[in-house]
Backbone as CSV, one residue per row, in Angstrom:
resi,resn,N_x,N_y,N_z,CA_x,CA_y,CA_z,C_x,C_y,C_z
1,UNK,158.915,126.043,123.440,157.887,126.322,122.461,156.922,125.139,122.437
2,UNK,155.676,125.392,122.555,154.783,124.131,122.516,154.429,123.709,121.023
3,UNK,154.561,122.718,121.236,154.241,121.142,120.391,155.505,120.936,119.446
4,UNK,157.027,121.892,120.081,158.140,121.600,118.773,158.648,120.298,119.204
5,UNK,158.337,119.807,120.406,158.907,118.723,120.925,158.738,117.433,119.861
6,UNK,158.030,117.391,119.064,157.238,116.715,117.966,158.330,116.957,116.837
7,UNK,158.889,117.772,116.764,159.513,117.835,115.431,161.066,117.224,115.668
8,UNK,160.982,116.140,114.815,162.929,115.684,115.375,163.464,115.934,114.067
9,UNK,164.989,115.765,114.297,166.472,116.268,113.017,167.148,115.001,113.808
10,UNK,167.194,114.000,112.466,168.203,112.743,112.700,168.927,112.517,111.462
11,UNK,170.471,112.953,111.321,170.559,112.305,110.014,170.871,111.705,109.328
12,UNK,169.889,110.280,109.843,169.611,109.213,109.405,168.724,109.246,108.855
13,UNK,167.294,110.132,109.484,166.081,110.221,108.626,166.102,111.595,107.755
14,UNK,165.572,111.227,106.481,165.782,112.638,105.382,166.487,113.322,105.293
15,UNK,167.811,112.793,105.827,168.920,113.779,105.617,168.773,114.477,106.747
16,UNK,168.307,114.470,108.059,168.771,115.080,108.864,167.717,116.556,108.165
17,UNK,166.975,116.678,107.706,165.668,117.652,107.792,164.825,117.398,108.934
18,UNK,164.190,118.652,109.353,162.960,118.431,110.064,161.838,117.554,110.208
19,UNK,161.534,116.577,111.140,160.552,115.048,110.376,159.183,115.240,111.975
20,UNK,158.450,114.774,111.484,157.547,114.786,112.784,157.457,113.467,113.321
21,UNK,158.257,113.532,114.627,158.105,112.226,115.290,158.882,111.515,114.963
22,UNK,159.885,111.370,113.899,160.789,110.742,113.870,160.269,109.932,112.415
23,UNK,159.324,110.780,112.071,158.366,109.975,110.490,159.316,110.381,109.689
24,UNK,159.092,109.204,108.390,159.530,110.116,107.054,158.872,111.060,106.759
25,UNK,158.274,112.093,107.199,157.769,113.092,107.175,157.608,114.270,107.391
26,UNK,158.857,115.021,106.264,159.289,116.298,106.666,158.349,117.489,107.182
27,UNK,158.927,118.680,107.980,157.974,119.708,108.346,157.828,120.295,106.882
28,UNK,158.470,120.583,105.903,158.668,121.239,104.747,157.503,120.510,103.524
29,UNK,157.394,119.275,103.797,156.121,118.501,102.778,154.901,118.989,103.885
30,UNK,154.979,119.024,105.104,153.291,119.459,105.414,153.047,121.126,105.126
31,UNK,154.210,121.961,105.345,154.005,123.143,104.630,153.708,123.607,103.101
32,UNK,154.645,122.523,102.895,154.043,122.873,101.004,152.691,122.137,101.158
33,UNK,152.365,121.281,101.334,151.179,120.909,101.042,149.622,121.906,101.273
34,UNK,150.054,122.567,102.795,148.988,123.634,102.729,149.491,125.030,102.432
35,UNK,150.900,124.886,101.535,150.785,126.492,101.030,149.978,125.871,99.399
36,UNK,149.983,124.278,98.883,149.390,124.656,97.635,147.440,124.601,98.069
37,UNK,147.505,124.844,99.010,145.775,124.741,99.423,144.982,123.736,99.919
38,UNK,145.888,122.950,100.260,145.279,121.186,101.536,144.780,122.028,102.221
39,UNK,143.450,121.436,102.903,142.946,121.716,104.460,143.917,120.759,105.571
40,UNK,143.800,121.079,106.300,144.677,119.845,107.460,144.079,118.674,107.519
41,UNK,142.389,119.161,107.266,141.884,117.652,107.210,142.438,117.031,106.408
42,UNK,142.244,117.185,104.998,142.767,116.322,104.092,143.757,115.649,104.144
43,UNK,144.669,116.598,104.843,146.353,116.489,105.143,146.245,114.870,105.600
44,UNK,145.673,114.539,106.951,145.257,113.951,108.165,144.473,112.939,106.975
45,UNK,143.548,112.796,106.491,143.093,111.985,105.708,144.114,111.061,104.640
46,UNK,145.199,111.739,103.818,146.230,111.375,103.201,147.275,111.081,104.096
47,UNK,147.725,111.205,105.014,148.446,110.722,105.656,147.964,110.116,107.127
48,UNK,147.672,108.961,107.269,146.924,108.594,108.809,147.101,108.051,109.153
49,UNK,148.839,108.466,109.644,150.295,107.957,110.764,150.143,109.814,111.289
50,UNK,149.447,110.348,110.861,149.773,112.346,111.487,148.571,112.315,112.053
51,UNK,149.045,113.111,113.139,147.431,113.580,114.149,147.769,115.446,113.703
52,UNK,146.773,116.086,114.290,146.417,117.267,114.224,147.158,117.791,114.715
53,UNK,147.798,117.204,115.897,149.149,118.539,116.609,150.361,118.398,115.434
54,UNK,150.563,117.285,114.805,151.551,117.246,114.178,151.777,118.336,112.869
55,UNK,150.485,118.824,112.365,150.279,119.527,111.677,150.904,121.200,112.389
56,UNK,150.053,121.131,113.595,150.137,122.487,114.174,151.653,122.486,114.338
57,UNK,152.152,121.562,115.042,153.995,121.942,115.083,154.936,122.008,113.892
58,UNK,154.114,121.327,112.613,155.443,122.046,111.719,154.507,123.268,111.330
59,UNK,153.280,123.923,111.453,153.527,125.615,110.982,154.114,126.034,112.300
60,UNK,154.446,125.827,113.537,154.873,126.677,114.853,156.625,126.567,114.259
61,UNK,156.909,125.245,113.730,158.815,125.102,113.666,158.821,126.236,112.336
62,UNK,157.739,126.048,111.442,158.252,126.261,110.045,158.412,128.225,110.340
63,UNK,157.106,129.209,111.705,157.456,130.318,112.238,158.831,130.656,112.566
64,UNK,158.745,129.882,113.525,159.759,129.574,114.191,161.092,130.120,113.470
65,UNK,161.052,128.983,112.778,162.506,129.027,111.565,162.262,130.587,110.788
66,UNK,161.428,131.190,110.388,161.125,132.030,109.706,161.431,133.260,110.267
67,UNK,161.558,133.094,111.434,161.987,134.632,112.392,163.761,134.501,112.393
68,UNK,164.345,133.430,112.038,165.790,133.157,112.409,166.422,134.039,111.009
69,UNK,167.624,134.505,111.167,168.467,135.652,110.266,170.158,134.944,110.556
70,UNK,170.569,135.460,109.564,172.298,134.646,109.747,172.759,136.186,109.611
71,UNK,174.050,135.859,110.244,174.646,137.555,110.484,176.066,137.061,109.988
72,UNK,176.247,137.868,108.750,177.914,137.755,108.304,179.027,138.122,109.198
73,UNK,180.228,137.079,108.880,181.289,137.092,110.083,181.923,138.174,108.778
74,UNK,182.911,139.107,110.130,183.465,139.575,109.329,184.738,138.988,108.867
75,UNK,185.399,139.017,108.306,186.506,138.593,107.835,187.936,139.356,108.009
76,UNK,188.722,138.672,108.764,189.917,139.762,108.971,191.146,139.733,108.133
């Protein structure tokens, strides 16, 4: 998948959440931020350790994750 290469899980950083680049900077804070109505610019303006792909790969992980389903084991 292009640009997930950007998104690392260490957990050492944030608990082992989704971080871009290895930032304190979860995929889940750049999503809330433009579900409450940030432009990316702004995003990129408030934070300027993030470039523009970094933005684009947590909405591609945050898809990503959003298509995934858990399937109950059955129990014997």
């Amino acid at each position: 998948m292009k640009n997930i290469d950007r998104i690392t899980l260490n957990p050492e950083i944030m608990g082992g959440k989704p971080c871009i680049r290895g930032l304190r900077m979860t995929v889940g804070t750049i999503i809330g931020l433009l579900a409450s109505g940030l432009t990316s610019e702004k995003i990129l303006d408030m934070y300027p350790y993030l470039e523009p792909e970094d933005i684009t790969a947590a909405l591609t992980y945050a898809a990503w994750r959003s298509e995934e389903f858990e399937v109950p084991l059955a129990l014997a």
